[in-house]
N, C-alpha and C positions, 0 to 999 in steps of 0.2 A: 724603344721600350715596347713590350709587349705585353699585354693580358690574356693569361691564359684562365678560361674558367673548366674545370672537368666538373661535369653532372655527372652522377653515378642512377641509376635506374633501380629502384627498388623492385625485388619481384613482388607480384599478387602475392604468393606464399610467405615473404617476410614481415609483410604488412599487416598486424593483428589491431584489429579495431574493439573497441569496448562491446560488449553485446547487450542488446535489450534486453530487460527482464520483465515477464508479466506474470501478473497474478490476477485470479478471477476469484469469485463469490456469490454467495447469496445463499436466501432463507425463502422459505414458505412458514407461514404459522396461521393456524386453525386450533381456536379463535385468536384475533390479535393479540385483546389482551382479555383479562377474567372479569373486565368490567359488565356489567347488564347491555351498556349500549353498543357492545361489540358483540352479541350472537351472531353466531353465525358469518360474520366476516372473515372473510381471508386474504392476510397480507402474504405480497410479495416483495421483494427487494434483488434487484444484484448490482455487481459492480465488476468494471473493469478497469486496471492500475497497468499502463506502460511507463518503466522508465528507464534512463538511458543514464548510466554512470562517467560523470565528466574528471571525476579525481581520486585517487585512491594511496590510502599510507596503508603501511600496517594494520593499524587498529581504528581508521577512519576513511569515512568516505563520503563525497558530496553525485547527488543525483538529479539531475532534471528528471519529472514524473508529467504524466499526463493521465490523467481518473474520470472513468463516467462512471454516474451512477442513476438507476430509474428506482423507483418503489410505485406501487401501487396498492390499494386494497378493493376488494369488492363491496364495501357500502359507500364509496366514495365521499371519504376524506378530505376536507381542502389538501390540508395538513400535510396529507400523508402522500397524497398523488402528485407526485415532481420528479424529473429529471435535473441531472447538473453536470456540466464538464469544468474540471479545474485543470489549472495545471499552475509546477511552481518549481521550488526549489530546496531539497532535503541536504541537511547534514547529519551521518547518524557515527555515532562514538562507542565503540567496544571499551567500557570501563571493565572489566571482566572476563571471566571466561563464560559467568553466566547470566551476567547484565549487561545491556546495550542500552543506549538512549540515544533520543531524534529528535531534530529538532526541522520545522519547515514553515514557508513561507509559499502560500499559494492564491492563485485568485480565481475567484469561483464564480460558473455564471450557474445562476438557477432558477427553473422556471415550474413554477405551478400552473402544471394544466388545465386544471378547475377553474381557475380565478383568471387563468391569463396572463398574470403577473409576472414577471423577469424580475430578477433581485441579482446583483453582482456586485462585488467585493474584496476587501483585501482578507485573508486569514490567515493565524500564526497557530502553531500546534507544537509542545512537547508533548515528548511522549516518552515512557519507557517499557522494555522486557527483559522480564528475568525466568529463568528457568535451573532448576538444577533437579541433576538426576544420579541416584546413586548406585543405578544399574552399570554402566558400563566400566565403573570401578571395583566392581565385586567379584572377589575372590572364584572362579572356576566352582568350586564345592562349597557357594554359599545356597544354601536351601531356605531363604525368606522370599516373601512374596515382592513381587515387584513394587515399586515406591519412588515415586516423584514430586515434586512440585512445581507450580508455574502459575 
């Protein structure tokens, strides 16, 4: 009796792996906010979101994310001066063609600078977006102004 096994060799070029997705951000605002005790302060904020799609249907999909994010403002803030890096686990659902909703599961470390303090955590988030737009359905020779919502 004999066993035989054949390996077949995938090429580099057959082999498509899921690709990272990132998204960045952030604000400057001068003054933070219109209260008296914020003249003249200026807040900063950004953030950076990696994440890596492990499942995909149709109209769903599930993501491992990885997120930092710093803020700061110049009359220092406890509050407001922290960094945090999370990382978790998203499922988001195309109910629509122009609603999605998310749902996620992440744990957060975060640290105020100020204080010293570390605070870390489990966090759950829905969330939804909607969007619709009745530009790209309009007639070639419609003469209104453009109009959206979101």
């Amino acid at each position: 009796m004999w066993l035989c096994i054949y390996v077949s060799s995938v090429a580099a070029s057959d082999l498509v792996l899921p690709k990272f997705k990132t998204v960045t951000g952030g604000v400057i605002k001068f003054p933070y906010s219109l209260q008296p005790s914020d003249e003249n302060n200026v807040y900063f904020e950004t953030f950076h979101k990696i994440s890596f799609p492990v499942w995909k249907a149709r109209k769903s999909k599930i993501t491992f994310f990885l997120r930092g994010f710093f803020s700061k403002d110049s009359h220092l803030l406890t509050f407001i001066n922290r960094s945090k890096i999370s990382f978790g686990v998203s499922y988001q659902r195309k109910l629509h063609k122009t609603f999605n909703v998310s749902a996620s599961v992440k744990y957060d470390y975060d640290y105020r600078q100020l204080l010293n303090q570390k605070k870390t955590g489990v966090r759950a988030n829905v969330s939804y977006f909607y969007y619709k737009s009745w530009w790209r359905n309009m007639p070639a020779d419609h003469k209104g102004w453009f109009r959206q919502k979101s």
